[in-house]
Rosetta silent file (secondary structure, phi, psi, omega in degrees, C-alpha in Angstrom):
SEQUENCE: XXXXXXXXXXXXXXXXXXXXXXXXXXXXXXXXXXXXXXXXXXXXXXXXXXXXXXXXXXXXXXXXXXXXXXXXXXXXXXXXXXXXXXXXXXXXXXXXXXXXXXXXXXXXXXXXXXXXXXXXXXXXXXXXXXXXXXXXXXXXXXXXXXXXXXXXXXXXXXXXXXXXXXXXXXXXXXXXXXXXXXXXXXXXXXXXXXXXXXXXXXXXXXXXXXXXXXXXXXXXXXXXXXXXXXXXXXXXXXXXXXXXXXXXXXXXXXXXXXXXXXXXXXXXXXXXXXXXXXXXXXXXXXXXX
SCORE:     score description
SCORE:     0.000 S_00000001
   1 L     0.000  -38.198  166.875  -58.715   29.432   32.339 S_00000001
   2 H   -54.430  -35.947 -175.558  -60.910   28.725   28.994 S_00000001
   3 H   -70.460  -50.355 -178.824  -60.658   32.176   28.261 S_00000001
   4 H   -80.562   -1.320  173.601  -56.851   32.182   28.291 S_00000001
   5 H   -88.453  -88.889 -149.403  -56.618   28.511   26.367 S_00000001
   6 H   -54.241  -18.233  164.254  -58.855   29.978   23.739 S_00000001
   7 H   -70.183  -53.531  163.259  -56.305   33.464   23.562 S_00000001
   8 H   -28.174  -76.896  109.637  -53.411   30.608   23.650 S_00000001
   9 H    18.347  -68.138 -171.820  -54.881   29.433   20.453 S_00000001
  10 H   -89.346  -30.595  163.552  -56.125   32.179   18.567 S_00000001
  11 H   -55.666  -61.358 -176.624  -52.174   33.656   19.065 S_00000001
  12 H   -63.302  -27.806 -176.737  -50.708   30.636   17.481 S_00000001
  13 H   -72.007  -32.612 -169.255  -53.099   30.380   14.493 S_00000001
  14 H   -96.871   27.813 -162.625  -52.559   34.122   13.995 S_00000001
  15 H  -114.651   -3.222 -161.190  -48.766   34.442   13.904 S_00000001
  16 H   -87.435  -52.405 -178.878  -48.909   31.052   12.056 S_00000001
  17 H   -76.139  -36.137 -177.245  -51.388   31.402    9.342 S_00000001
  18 H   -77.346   -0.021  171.529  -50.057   35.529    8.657 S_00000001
  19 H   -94.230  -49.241  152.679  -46.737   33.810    8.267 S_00000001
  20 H   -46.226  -46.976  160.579  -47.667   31.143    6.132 S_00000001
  21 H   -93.160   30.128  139.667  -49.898   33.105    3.813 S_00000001
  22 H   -62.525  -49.809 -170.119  -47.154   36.324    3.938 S_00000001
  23 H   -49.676  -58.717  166.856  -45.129   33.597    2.176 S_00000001
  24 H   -43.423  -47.064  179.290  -47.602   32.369   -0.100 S_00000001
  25 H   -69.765  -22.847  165.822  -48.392   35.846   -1.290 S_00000001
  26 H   -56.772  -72.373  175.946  -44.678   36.396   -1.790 S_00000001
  27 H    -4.910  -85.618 -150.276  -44.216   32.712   -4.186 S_00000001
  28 L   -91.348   10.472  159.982  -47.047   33.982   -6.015 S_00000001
  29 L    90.446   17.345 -143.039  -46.876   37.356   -6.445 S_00000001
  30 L  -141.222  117.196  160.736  -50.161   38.153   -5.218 S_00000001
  31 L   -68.941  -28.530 -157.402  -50.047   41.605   -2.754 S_00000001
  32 H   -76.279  -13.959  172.571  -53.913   40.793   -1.641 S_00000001
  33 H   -93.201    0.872  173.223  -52.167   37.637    0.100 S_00000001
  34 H   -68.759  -79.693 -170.210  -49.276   39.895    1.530 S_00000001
  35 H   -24.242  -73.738 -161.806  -51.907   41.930    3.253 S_00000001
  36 H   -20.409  -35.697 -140.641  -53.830   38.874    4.325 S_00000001
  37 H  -106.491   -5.482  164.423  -50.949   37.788    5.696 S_00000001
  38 H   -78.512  -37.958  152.275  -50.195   41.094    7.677 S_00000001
  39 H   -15.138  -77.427 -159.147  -53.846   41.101    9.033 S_00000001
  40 H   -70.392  -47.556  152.361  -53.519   37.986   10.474 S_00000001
  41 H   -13.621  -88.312 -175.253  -50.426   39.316   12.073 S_00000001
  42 H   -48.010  -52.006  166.840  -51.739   41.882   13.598 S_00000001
  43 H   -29.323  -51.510 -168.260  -54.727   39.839   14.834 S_00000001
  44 H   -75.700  -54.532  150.537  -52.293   37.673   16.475 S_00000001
  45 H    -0.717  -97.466 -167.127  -50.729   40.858   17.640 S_00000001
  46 H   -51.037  -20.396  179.316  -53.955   42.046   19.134 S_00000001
  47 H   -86.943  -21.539 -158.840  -54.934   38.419   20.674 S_00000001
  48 H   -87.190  -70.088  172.413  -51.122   38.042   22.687 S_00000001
  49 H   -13.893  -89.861 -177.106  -52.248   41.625   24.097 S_00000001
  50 H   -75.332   25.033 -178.503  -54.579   40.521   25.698 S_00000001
  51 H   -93.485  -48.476  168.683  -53.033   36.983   26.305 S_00000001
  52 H   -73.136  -45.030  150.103  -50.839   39.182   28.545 S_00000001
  53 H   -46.466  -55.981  170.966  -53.431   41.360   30.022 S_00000001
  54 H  -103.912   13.633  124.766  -55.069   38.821   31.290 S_00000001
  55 H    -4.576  -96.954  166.883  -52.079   37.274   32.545 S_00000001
  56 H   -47.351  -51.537 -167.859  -51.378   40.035   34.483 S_00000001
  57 H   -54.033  -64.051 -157.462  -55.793   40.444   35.766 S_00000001
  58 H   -72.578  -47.268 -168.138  -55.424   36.648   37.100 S_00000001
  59 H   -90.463  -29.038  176.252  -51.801   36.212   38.615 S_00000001
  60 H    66.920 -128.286 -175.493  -51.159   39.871   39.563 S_00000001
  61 H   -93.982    5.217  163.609  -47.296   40.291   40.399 S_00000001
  62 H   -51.794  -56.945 -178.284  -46.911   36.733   40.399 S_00000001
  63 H   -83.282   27.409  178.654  -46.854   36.656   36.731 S_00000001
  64 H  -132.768   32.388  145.837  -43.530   39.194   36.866 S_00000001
  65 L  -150.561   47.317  165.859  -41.324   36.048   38.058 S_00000001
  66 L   -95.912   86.975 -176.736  -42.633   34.055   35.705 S_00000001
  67 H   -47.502  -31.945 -174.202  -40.264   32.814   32.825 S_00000001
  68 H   -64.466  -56.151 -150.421  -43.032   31.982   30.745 S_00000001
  69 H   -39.563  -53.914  177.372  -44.396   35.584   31.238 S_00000001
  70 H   -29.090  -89.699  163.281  -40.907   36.980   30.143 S_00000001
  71 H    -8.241  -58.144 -177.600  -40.635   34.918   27.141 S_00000001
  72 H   -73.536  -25.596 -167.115  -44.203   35.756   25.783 S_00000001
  73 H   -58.453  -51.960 -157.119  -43.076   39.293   26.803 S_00000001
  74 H   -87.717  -17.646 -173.395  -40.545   39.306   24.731 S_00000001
  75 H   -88.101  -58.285 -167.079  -42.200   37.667   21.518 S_00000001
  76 H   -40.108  -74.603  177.568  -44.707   40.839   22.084 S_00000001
  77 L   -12.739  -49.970 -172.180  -42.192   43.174   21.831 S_00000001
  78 L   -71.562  -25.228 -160.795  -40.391   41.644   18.397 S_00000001
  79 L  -103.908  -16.069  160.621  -43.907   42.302   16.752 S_00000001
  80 L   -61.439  -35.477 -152.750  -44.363   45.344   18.374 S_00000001
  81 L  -115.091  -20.225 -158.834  -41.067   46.807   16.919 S_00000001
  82 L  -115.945   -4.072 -174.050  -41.494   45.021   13.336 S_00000001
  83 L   -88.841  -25.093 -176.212  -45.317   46.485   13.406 S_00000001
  84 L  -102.797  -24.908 -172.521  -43.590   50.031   13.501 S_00000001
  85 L   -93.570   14.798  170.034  -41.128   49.780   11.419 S_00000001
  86 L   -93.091  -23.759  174.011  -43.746   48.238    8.578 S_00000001
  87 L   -96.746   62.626   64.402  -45.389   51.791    9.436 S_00000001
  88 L   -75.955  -50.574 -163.562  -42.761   54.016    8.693 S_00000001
  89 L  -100.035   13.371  158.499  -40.750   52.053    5.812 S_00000001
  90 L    40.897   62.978 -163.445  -43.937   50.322    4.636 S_00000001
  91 L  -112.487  121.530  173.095  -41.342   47.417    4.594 S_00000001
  92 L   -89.141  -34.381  178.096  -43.524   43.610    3.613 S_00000001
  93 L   -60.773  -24.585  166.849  -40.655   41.422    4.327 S_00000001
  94 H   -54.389  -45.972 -177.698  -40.525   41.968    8.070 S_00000001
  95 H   -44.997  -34.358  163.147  -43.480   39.849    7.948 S_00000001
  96 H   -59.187  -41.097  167.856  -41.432   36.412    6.894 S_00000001
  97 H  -108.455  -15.577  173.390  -39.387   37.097    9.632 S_00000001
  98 H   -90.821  -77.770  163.862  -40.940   38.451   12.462 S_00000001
  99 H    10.700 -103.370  159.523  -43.961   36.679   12.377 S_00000001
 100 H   -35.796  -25.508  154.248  -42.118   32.990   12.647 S_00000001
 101 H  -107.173   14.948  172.590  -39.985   34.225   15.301 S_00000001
 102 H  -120.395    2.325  121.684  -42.312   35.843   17.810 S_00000001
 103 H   -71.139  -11.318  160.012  -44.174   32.281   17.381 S_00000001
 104 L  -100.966  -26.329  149.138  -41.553   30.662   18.322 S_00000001
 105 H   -51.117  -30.887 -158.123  -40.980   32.381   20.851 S_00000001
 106 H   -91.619  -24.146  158.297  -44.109   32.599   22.396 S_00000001
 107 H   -58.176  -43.520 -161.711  -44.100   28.437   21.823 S_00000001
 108 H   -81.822  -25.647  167.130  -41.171   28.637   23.933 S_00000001
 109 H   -75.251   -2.105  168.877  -42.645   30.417   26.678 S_00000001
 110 H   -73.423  -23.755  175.171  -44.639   27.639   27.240 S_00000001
 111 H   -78.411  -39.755 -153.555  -42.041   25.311   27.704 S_00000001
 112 L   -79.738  122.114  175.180  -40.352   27.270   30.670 S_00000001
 113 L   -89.631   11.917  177.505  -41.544   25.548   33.975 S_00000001
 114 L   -70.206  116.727  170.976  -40.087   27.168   36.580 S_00000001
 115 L   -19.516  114.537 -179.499  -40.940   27.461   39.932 S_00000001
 116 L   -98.478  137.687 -178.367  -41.996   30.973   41.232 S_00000001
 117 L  -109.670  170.989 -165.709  -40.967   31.749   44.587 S_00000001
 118 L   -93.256  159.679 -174.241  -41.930   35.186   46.399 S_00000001
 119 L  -132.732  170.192  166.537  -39.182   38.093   45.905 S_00000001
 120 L   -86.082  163.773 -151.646  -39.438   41.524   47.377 S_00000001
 121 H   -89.916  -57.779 -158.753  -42.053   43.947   45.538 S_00000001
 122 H   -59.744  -52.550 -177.964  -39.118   46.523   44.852 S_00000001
 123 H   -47.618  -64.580  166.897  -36.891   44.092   43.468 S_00000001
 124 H   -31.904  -57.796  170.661  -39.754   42.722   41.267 S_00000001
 125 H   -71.123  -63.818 -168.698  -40.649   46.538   39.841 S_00000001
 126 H   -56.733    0.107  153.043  -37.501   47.538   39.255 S_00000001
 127 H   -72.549  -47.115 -168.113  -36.559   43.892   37.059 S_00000001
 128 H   -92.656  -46.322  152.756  -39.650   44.468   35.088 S_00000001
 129 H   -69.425  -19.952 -174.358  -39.390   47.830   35.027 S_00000001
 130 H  -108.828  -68.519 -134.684  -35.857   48.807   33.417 S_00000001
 131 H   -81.508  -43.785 -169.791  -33.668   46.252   33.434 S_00000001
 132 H   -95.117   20.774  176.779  -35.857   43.239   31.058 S_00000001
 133 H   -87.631  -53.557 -145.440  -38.436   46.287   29.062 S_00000001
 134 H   -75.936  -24.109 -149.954  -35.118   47.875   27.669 S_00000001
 135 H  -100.082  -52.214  155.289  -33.041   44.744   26.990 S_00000001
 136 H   -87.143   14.469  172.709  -36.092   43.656   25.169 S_00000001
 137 H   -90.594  -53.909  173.077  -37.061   46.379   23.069 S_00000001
 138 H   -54.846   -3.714 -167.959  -32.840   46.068   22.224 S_00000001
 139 H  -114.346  -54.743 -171.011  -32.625   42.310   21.501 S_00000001
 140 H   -39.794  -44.977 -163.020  -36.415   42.875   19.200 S_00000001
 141 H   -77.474  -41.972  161.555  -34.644   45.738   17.614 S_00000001
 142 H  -109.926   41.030  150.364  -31.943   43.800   16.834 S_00000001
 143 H   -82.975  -29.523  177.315  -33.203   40.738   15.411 S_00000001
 144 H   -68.057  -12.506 -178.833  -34.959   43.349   13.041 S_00000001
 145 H   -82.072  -19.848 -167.636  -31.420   44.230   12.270 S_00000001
 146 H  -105.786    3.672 -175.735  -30.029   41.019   11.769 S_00000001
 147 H  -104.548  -22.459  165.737  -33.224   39.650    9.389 S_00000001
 148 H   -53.027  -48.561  149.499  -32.349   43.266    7.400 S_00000001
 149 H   -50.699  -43.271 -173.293  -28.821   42.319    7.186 S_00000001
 150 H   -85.030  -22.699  175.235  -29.227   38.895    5.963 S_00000001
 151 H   -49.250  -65.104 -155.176  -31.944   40.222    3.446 S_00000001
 152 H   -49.526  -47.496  166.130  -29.165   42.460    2.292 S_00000001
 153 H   -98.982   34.325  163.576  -26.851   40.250    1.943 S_00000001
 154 H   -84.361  -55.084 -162.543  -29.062   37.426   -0.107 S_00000001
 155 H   -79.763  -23.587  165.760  -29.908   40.268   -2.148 S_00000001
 156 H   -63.812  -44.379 -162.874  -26.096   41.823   -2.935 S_00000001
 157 H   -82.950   -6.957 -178.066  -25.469   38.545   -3.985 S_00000001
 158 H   -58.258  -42.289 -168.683  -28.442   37.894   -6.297 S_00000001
 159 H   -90.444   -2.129  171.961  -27.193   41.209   -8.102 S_00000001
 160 H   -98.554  -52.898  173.229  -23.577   40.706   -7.964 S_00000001
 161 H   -51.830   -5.736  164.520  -23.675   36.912   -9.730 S_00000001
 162 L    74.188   23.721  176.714  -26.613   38.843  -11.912 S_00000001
 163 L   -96.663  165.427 -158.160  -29.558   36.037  -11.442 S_00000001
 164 L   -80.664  140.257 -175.908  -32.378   37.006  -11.949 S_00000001
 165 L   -73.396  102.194  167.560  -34.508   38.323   -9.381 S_00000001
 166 L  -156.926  163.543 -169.263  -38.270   36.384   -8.643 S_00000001
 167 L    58.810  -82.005  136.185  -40.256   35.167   -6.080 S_00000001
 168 L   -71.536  -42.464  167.769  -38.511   35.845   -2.762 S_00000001
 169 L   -46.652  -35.575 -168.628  -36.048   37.778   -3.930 S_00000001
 170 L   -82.575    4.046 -170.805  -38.165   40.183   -5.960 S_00000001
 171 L  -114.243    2.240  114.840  -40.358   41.197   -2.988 S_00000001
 172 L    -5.457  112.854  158.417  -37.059   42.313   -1.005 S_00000001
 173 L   -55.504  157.924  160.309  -36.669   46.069   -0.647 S_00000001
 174 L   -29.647  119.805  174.138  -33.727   48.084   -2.219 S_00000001
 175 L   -69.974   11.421   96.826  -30.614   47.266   -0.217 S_00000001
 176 L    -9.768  -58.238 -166.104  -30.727   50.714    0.484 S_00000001
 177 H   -85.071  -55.413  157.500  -33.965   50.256    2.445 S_00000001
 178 H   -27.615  -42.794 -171.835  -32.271   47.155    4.009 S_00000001
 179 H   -87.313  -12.318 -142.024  -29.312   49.016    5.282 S_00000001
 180 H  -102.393  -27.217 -172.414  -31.301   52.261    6.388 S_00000001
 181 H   -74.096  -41.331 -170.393  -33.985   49.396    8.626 S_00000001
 182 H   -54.804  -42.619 -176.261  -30.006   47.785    9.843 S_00000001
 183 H   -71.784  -30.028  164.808  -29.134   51.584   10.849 S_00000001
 184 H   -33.428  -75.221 -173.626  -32.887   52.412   12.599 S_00000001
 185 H   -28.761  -70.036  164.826  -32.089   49.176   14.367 S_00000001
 186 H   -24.164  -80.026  168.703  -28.982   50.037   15.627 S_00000001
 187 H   -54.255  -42.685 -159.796  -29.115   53.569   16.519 S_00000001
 188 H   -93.430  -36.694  178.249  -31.860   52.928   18.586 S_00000001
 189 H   -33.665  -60.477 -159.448  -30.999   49.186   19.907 S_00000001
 190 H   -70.853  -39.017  169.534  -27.837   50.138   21.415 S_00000001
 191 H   -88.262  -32.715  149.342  -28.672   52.953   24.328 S_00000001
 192 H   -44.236  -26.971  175.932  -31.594   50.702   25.177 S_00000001
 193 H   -72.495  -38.134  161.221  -28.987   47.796   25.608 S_00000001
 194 H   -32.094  -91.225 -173.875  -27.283   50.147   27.958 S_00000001
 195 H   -32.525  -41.127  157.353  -29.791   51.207   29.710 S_00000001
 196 H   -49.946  -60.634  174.094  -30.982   47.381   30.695 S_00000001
 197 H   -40.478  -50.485 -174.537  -27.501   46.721   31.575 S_00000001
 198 H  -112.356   20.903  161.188  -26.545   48.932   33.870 S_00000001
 199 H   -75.997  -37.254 -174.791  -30.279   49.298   35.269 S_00000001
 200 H   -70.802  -21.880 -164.660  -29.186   45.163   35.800 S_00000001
 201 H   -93.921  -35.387  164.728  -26.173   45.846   37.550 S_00000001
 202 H   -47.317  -40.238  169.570  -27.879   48.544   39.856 S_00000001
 203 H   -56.613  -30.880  132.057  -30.563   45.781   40.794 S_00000001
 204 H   -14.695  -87.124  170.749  -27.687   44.075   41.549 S_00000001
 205 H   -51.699  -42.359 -168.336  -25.843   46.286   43.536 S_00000001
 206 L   -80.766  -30.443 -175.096  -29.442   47.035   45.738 S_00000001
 207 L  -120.085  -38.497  172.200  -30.377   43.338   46.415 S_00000001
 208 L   -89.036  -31.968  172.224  -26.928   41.384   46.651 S_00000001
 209 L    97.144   74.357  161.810  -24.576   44.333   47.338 S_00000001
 210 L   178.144  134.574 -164.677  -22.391   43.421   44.429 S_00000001
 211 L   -99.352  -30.882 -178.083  -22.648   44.478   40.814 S_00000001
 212 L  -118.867  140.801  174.165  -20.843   41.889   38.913 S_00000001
 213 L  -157.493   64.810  134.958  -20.471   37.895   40.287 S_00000001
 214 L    61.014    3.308 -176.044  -18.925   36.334   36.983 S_00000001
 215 L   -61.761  126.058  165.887  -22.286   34.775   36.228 S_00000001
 216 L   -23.610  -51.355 -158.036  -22.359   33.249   32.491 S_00000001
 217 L   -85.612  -15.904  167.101  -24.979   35.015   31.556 S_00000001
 218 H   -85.798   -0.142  169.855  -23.386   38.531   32.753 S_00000001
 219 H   -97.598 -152.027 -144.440  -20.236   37.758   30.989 S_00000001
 220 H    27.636  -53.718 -172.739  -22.420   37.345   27.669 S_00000001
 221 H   -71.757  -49.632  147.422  -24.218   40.251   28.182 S_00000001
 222 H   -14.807  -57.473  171.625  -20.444   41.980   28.376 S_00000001
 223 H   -53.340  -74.443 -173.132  -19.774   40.443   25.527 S_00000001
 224 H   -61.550  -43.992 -166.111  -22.435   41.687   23.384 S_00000001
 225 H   -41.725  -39.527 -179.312  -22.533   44.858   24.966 S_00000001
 226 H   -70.335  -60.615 -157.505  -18.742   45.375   23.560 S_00000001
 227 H   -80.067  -11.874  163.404  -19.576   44.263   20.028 S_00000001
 228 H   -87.107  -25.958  176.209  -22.804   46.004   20.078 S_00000001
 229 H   -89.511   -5.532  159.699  -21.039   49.340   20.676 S_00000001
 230 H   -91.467   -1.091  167.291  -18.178   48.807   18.205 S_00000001
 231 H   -57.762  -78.989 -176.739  -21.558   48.158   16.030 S_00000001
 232 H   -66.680  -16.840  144.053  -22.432   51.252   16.714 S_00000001
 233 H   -55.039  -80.615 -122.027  -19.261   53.568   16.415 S_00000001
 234 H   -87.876  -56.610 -165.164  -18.674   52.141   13.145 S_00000001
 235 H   -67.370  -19.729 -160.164  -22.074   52.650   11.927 S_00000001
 236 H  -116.048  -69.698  148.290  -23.249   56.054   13.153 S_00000001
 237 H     6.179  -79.015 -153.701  -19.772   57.177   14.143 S_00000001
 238 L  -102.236  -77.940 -116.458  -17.110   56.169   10.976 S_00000001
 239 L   119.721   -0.341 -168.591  -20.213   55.828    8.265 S_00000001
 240 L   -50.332  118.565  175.938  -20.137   51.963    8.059 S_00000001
 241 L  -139.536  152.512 -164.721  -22.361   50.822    5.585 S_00000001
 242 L   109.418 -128.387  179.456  -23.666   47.419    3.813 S_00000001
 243 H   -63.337  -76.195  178.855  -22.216   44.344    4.007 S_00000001
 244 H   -23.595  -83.906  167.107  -20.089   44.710    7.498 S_00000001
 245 H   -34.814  -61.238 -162.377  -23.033   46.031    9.574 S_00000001
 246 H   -59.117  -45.552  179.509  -25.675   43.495    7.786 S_00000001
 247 H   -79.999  -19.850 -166.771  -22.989   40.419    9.231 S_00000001
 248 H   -92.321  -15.658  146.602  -22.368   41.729   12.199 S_00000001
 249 H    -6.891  -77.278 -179.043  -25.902   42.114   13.090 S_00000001
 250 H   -35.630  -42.623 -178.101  -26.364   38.887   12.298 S_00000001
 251 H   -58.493  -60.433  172.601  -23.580   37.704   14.694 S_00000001
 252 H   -32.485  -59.376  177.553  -24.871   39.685   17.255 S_00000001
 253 H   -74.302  -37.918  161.690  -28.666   38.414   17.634 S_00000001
 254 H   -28.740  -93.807 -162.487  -26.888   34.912   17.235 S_00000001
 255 H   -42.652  -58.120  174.120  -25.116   35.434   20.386 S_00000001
 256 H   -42.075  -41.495 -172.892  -28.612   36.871   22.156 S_00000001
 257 H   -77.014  -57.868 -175.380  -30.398   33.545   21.151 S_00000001
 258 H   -60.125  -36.726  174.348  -27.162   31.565   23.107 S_00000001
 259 H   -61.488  -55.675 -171.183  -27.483   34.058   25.858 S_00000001
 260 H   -67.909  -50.869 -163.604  -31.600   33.638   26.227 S_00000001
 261 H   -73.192  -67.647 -147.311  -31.826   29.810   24.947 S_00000001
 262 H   -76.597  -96.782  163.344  -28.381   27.905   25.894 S_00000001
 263 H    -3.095  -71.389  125.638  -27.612   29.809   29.083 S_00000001
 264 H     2.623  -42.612 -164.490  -31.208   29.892   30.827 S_00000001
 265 H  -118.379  -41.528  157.902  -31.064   26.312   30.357 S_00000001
 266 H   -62.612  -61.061  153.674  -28.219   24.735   30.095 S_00000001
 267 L   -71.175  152.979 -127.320  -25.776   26.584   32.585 S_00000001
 268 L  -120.508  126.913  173.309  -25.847   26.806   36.285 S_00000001
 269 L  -160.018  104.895  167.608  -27.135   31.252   36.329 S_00000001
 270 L   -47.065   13.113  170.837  -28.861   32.965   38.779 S_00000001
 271 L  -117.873   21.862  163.554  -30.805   34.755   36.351 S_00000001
 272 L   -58.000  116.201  154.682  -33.464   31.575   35.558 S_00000001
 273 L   -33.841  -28.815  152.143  -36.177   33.388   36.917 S_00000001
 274 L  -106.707   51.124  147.107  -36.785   31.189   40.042 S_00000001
 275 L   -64.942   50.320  178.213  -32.794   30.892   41.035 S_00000001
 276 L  -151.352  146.082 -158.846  -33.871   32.300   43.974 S_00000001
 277 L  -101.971  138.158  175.088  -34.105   31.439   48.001 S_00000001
 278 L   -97.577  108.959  175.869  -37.368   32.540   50.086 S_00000001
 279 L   172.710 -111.095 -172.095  -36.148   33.515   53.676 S_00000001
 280 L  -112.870   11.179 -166.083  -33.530   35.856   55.194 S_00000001
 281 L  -143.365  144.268 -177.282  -31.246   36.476   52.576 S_00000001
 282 L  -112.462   25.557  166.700  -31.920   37.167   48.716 S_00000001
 283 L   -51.836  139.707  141.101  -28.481   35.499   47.261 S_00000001
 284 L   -41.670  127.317 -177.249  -28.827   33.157   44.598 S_00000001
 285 H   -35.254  -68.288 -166.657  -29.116   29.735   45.701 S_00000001
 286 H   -37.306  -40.586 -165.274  -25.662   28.548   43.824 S_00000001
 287 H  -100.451   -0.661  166.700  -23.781   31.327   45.529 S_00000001
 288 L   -44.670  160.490  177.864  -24.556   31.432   48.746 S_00000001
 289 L  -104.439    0.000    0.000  -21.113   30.707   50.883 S_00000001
């Protein structure tokens, strides 16, 4: 348990400190503290790896109905996806935003307390495998879409009112480069959002015998699901480019943060990771007749 307090630890300092001195090196201009501040990124990168690894070593399949696990899972993931796309588009600004939001997440998995109760093994792989890897490689990929978008449009407007570009602004890629990380995002985002989806409703179908039951959080995911795929006709599809994709991005991972945050917590959903009864039947508690 020291060993995972001291991983615990060394995660938060390093998504904390490369976000705080990413920042610094923008303000001041200074690339050697932009690296620094990608380092320390990656460190923290490389410490949640194995924050999860050994996770997994101590708790075994225990720690796959585990909200917290999810949560940190999901944090990985954003840094995972903002780590590749700084390796292809050698993009510095991802750092400012991913960085502060896969510590807050990963803060947040800390918070979730939920009871785990035992599940069936199949039910377990197949949740872990399909239905929450893809829906969180799609919600990572498009928060990188929506922090691309809102760069873009901070930065149209710096250059249509004509102020002068410095400090955060000037270390912004080309809104070009912005729109091309919104279209990455996208294209790839959206048949992973599928694929989670209707891997959830098969999981569904296999353990309750019913694919849809009106649950808040599966109307939401409906929801985005429609506006992520008129996202994606208009962008790959008609040609949409700029401003329009860059807000609706934006909209979009909004609505994922109400789905994951409000919903989980707030609202009565059988998909709280322990919503669930140990005995002869695997209904959700609430819905049982």
């Amino acid at each position: 348990m020291a060993a995972i307090n001291i991983l615990f630890l060394l995660v938060v300092a390093g998504y904390f400190l490369g976000a705080a001195v990413h920042l610094l090196g923008v303000v001041t201009a200074k690339a050697s503290l932009r690296r620094a501040g990608w380092l320390l990124t990656v460190a923290g990168f490389v410490c949640h790896t194995l924050d999860l690894a050994a996770l997994l070593v101590i708790e075994g399949g225990m720690a796959f109905l585990s909200g917290e696990f999810y949560f940190s899972l999901l944090a990985w993931s954003l840094l995972l996806i903002c780590l590749f796309l700084w390796w292809r588009l050698r993009l510095g600004m991802l750092g400012l935003l991913a960085s502060p939001l896969a510590l807050f997440l990963f803060l947040s998995s800390q918070a979730v307390t939920a009871a785990r109760m035992p599940l069936p093994k199949a039910l377990g792989g197949l949740f872990f495998g399909l239905h929450i890897g893809a829906l969180f490689l799609a919600i990572s990929l498009l928060a990188m879409a929506c922090g691309a978008g809102a760069a873009y449009l901070y930065l149209e407007r710096k250059i249509k009112t004509k102020e002068k570009l410095g400090g955060f602004a000037k270390a912004l890629p080309a809104l070009s480069t912005c729109d091309t990380v919104n279209r990455w995002a996208v294209a790839a985002g959206f048949p992973l959002y599928t694929l989670g989806l209707l891997s959830g409703f098969v999981w569904a179908k296999l353990t309750w015998n019913r694919i849809f039951s009106y649950d808040p959080k599966e109307v939401t995911a409906i929801c985005i699901w429609l506006f992520f795929a008129f996202l994606f006709h208009q962008r790959l599809v008609l040609g949409w480019q700029g401003r329009k994709p860059a807000r609706m991005a934006i909209w979009l991972f909004g609505l994922t943060l109400v789905s994951m945050l409000v919903i989980n917590f707030f609202m009565p959903t059988h998909h709280s990771f322990a919503r669930y009864i140990d005995g002869a039947t695997d209904l959700p508690v609430w819905t049982q007749p």
